[in-house]
Each structure stands twice: as C-alpha cells, then as structure tokens.
C-alpha positions in Angstrom: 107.8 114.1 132.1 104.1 114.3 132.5 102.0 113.6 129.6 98.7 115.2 129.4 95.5 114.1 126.7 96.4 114.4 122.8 94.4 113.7 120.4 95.4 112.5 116.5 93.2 113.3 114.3 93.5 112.2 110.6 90.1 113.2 109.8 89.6 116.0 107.5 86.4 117.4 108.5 88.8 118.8 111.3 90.3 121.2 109.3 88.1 124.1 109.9 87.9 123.2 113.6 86.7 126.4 115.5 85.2 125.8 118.9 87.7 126.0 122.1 85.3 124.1 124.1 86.6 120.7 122.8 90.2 121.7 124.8 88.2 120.9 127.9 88.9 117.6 127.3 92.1 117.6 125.1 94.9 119.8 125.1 96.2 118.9 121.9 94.7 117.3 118.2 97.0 116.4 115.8 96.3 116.2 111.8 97.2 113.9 109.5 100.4 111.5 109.8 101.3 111.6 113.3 105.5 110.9 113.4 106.6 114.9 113.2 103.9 116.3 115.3 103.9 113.6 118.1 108.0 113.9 118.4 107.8 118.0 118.4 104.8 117.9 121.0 106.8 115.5 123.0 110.0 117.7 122.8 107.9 120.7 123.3 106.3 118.7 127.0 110.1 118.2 127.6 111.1 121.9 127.2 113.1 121.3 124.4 110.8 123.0 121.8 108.6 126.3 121.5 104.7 126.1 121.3 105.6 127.7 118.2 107.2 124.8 116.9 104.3 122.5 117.0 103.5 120.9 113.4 100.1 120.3 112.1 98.7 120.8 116.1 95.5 122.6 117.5 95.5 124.3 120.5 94.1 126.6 123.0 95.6 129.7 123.6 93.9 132.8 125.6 90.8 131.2 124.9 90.7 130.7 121.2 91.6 128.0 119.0 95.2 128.2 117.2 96.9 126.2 114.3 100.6 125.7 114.6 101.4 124.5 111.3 105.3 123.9 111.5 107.2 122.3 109.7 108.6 118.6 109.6 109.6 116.3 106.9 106.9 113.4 107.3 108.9 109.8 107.9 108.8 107.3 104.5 106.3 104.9 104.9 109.4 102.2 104.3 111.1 103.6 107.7 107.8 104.1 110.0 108.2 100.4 111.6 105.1 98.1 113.0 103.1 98.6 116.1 103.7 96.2 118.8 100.9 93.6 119.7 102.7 92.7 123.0 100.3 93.0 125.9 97.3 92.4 124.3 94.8 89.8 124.8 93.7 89.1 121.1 92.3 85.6 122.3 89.7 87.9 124.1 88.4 90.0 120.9 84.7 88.8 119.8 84.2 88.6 116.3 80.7 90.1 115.1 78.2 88.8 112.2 76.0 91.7 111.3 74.5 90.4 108.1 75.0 87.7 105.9 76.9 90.0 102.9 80.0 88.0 102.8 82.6 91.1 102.8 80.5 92.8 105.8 81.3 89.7 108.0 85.4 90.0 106.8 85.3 93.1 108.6 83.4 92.5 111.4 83.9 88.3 112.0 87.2 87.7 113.2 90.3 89.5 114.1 92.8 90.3 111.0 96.5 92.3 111.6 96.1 96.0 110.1 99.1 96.9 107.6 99.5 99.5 104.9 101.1 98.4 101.9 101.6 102.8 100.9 101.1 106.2 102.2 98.3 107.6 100.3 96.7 106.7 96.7 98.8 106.2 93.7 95.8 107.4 91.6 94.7 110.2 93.9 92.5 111.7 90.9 88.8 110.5 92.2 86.3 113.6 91.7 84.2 112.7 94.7 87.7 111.7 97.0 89.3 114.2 99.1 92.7 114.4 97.1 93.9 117.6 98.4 94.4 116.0 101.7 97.4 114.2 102.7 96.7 111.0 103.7 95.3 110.9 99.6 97.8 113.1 98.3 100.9 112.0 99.3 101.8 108.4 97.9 104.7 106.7 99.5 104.8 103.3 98.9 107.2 100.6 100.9 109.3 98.2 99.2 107.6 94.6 99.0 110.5 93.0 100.8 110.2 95.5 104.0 106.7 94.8 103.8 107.1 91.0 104.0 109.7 91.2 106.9 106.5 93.4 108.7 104.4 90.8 107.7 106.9 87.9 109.3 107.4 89.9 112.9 103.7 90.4 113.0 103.1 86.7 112.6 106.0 85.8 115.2 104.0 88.6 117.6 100.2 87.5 117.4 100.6 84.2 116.1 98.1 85.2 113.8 98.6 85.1 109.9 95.4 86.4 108.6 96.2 90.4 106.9 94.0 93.3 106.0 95.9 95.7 104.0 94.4 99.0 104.8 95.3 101.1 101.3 92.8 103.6 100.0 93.6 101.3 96.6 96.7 98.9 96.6 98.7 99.3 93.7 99.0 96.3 91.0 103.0 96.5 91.0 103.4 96.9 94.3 100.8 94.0 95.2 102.4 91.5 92.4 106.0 92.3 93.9 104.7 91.7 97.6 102.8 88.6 96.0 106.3 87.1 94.1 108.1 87.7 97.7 105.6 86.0 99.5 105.9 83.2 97.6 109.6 83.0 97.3 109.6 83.0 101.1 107.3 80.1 101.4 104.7 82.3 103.9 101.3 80.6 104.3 99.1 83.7 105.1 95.6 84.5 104.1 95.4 88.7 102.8 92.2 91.0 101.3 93.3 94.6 100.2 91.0 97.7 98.3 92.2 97.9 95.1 91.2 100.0 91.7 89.3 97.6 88.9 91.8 98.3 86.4 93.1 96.7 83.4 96.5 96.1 85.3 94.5 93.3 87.1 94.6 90.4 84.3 93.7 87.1 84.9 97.3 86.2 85.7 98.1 88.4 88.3 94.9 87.4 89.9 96.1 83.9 90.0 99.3 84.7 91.5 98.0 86.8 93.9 95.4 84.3 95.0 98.3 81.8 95.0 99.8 84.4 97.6 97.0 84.2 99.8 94.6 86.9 98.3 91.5 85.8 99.2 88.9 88.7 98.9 89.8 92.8 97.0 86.8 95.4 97.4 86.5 97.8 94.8 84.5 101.0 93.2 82.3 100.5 90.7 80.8 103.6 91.9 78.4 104.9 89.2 78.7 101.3 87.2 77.9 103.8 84.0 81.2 104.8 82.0 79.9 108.6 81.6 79.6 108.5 85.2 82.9 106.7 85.5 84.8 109.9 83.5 82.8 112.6 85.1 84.4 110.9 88.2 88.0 110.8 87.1 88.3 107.0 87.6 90.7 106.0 84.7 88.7 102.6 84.5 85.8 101.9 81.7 82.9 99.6 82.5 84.2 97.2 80.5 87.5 97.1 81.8 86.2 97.3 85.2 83.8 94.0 84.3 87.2 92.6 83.2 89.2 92.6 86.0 85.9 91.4 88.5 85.9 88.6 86.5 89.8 87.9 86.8 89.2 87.9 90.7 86.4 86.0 90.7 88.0 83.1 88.0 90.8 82.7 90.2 88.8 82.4 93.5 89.0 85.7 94.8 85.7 86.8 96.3 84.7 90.0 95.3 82.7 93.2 96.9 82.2 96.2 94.8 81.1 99.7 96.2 78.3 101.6 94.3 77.6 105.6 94.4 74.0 107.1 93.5 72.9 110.2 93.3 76.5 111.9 92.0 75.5 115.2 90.4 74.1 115.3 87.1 73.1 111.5 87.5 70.3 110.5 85.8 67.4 108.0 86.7 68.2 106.0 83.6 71.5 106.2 84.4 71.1 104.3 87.9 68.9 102.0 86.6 71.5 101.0 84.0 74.4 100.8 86.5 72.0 98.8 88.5 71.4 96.3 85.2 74.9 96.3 85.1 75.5 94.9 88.4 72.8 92.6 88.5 74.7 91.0 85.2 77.6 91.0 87.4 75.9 88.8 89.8 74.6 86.7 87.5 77.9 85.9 85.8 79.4 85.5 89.3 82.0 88.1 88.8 81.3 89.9 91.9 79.6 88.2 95.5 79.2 91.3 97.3 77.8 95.0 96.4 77.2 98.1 98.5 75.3 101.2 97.4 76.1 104.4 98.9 74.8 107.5 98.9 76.7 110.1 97.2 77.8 112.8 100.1 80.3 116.1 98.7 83.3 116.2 101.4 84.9 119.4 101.5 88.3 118.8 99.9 86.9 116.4 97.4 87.5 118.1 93.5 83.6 118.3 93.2 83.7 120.4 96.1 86.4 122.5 95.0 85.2 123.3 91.5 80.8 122.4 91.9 80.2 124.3 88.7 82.2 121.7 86.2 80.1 119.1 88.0 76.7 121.0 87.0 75.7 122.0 91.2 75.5 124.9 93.3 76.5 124.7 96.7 74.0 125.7 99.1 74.8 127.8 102.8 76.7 124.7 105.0 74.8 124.8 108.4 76.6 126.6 111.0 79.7 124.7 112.7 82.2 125.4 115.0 83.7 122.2 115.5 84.2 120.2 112.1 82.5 120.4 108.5 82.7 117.1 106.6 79.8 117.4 104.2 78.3 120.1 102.2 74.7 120.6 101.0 74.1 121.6 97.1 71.9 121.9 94.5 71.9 119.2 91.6 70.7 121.1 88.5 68.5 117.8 87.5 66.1 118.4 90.3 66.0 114.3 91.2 65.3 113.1 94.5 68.0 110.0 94.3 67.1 108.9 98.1 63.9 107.5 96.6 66.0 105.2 94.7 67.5 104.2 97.6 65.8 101.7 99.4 64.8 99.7 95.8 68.8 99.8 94.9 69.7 98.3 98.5 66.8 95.5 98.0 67.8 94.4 95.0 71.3 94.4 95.3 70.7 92.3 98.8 69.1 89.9 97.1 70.8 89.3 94.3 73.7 88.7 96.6 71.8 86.0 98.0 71.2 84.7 94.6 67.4 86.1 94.4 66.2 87.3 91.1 68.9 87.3 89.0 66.8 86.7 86.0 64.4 89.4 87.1 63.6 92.9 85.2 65.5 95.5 87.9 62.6 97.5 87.9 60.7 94.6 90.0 62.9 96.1 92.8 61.2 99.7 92.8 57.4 100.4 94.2 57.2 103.4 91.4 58.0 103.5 87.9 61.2 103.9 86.7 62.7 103.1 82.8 63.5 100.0 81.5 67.3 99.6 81.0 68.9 100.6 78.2 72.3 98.5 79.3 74.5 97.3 76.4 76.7 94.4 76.7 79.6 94.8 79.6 81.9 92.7 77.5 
C-alpha cells in the first residue's frame, strides 16, 4: 500500500478551512480524535472504503475543498492504548530554561512522558473555552487502574518516571482514585496535571496526592474577581479558589495560576483588584507562579456564540481562507486593556521572584489607575 501525506488536525480554527492551495502539500487533514478517521482513510488507501466514507476528513476534489463528515463511533479513551517510545533516542532531547518562572522551566527543562488521564473536560462550561468542540465536549474518562498499568509500561519503555498529565482540567475523583492506586502499587513516580481550583481539592486530598508524587497543578484564576469568575461560568468563587491554592501549596505542591484581562465588560478596578488579589496570593505563598493572558474570543467559545449576553459586538473577522481562530469585537466599556498589560506582567514577575510583595499594586503601572478596593480572600 502506498501511503501518501495526512495531516491530523485537532485544532479548531480549521473548521472553516477554505483554501485548496494547502492540498499541495497534504492530501488529507483530519479533525479531532484521530482513531475513526485514520482507520477509514487507511481502508479507503486500501480499496476497501469509498472517498465517501471518510470521517471528519478534508480533501480536494475538482479543485475545491470538501468535508467528508462520516460517521464512526470514536474509541473510549480506556481502550485507545499508549504510544510506543521504542526507537527513540530520549537521552538526546535538550531540555530548555527560558526564564526563571518555576512552572515555565517544567515545561520546557527536562523531558516528562505525555498521558491523558480523560477525553475532554468534565466541566466543559468555561464562557471563554471552546466547548462546542470535541476534544472539550466529549468527556471520557479512563479508569485509574488502566491508567496506572499505562503508567507502569511507559516506565518499563523509557525508563523514565517523571509524568505530565495532559487534561484540559483533571478531575478530583478521578485524580484521588489514580492517587490511592498509585500508592497501593508502591510506584515512585513524580506527576504535575491542570486541574480546576475547586472546593473538591481540600487539604487532604492534596496531601495524598502529593504523597502520590504530585509535585506541581496549574490552574485558572482567570479574572481573580468572583463577578468575573460567574460571568465566566467557572463554578469556583474567589474564596474557594484561594482555598484550594493554599491546600497545594501546604502540602508542598507548587503552584502556577493563569490570569485573563481584558474579558468583556471588565473593568479597570476590576483588574486592579484581581491583581491585589494575586499579589496576596504571593505573599501568603499559596501560589509560586502566575501568568497573565490576554483575553482572545475563539470562535466556538460560548462568548462567541452568544456576544450580546457578554455586553460585545463582533466586528467583520478579516478575510480568511485557510483557518479562523480569533475574532475581533467591540467591548461596550471602551477600555484599552493592553495598556494594562505590560504593568500586570511586571508585577506579577516580580512578585514571583519575591519583589514587592508589600507594595501598593499601583507601583507597577506608569499611569494612574485606582487603588484596590480588594476585601479579604478568606
């Protein structure tokens, strides 16, 4: 059989993909979980299936670019097996130290084995996530004693027993059960997973999980505000949020939080309080690492789909033919958040490094902004 160039593309901005040119170079892209559409394109290169039977596949015919949607029960996550290491020189891989933020050089300085605990998000109801999609959307968790065994034959494969669990946000359940199994196996490996700050997360599960080998989680804080936080759809308070930072960070676990400014409708006073909030975060030493980003509307995110219950207007996308991933719009409040940006990146550098702490957040900004109006977190 001869196999020509495919490409898999789990990326939504593909969705709206419109330009043949790109099938100069590919002959196939393939969307989202790639077990049904790699097995009927393969059957298809063997004769055994119709062009027409393609699922989830972009392709070139007379000239323009066709969808073959199909249709083909996706495999469980508990039955999609491990990728094999063998072959691979992972003695040669350079590890990388960008900066000194503590989670940045995680990702970046050494080499960790890449496993996914679940299909998709068990919370899947984030305003500014793109839900609709189905690497979100469709949550398919693995039982924890599967996941352990893929955990054991990866260890006998690399040698390596250092983990990064991959999950948009790892479930408590599931992540106490794959803790308890762990344990009752007698593994020594070192883990660090995205999770939601949620009041699931006491201070007890964080101690088992660190006795587990948890040694890092990364979550959203996102707007750090709580109306913010609802307008979002997170399910999580401030305070409950603050609560489960400090849990990780009592029993050891280091922790990185990512920020959003600029959502729509977001205030100045309202980033300058979530920015109090997170300096108080560093200064308890409930959180070691922080990350703002700039809010950017994806176009399956719930913002996107419904702008006018999130106070926007979206404005003309610029003309595309190949992908559209995000979307300009109009923020009713008329602030220009990216001159915030560079005054929340400084200050949340520094206090990472343990620099001003103490200080009045507004030190961080070259132009006047309010003082904080920030209550108490708990």
């Amino acid at each position: 059989m001869e196999w020509r160039q495919s490409w898999k593309a789990s990326s939504w901005q593909l969705r709206q993909l419109s330009d043949p040119a790109v099938f100069d170079y590919v002959d196939y892209i393939l969307l989202d979980d790639g077990e049904p559409p790699l097995l009927t394109l393969a059957e298809h290169l063997q004769g055994k299936r119709s062009a027409g039977e393609l699922v989830r596949t972009f392709v070139r015919e007379k000239g323009k670019v066709v969808f073959k949607a199909g249709r083909g029960a996706d495999v469980p996550h508990c039955r999609t097996g491990m990728p094999s290491y063998r072959g691979l020189a992972l003695d040669r891989y350079i590890s990388l130290c960008e900066m000194p933020n503590p989670m940045h050089r995680l990702w970046s300085d050494g080499r960790w084995n890449k496993m996914m605990l679940a299909h998709g998000c068990y919370w899947r109801k984030c305003a500014f996530c793109d839900v609709s999609l189905d690497y979100i959307r469709r949550f398919d968790p693995a039982p924890a004693a599967i996941l352990v065994d893929r955990i054991e034959a990866v260890i006998r494969q690399t040698g390596q027993t250092g983990f990064h669990f991959t999950d948009e946000a790892a479930p408590p359940a599931l992540l106490r059960a794959l803790a308890e199994e762990v344990i009752r196996r007698g593994l020594t490996i070192t883990w660090w997973c995205n999770i939601r700050f949620e009041k699931s997360f006491t201070p007890e599960l964080a101690r088992r999980l660190a006795e587990s080998g948890c040694i890092a989680v990364t979550g959203g804080l996102e707007g750090a505000h709580d109306r913010l936080l609802k307008l979002m759809r997170k399910g999580v308070t401030l305070r409950q949020a603050a609560r489960a930072t400090k849990a990780f960070a009592d029993a050891g676990i280091m922790v990185h939080a990512y920020l959003i400014y600029g959502f729509p409708t977001q205030t100045i006073q309202e980033t300058i309080d979530a920015l109090e909030a997170v300096r108080r975060l560093f200064a308890a030493g409930w959180i070691q690492s922080a990350y703002w980003h700039r809010f950017a509307l994806t176009v399956h995110s719930p913002v996107a789909r419904d702008p006018k219950s999130f106070g926007i207007r979206l404005l003309p996308p610029p003309k595309a033919t190949f992908a559209v991933n995000e979307l300009p719009f109009e923020d009713r409040t008329g602030i220009d958040h990216g001159k915030l940006g560079p005054g929340l990146r400084k200050a949340v550098y520094n206090l990472m490094l343990g620099l001003g702490l103490e200080e009045d957040v507004r030190s961080w900004f070259d132009f006047k902004v309010p003082a904080a109006k920030m209550r108490r977190i708990i």
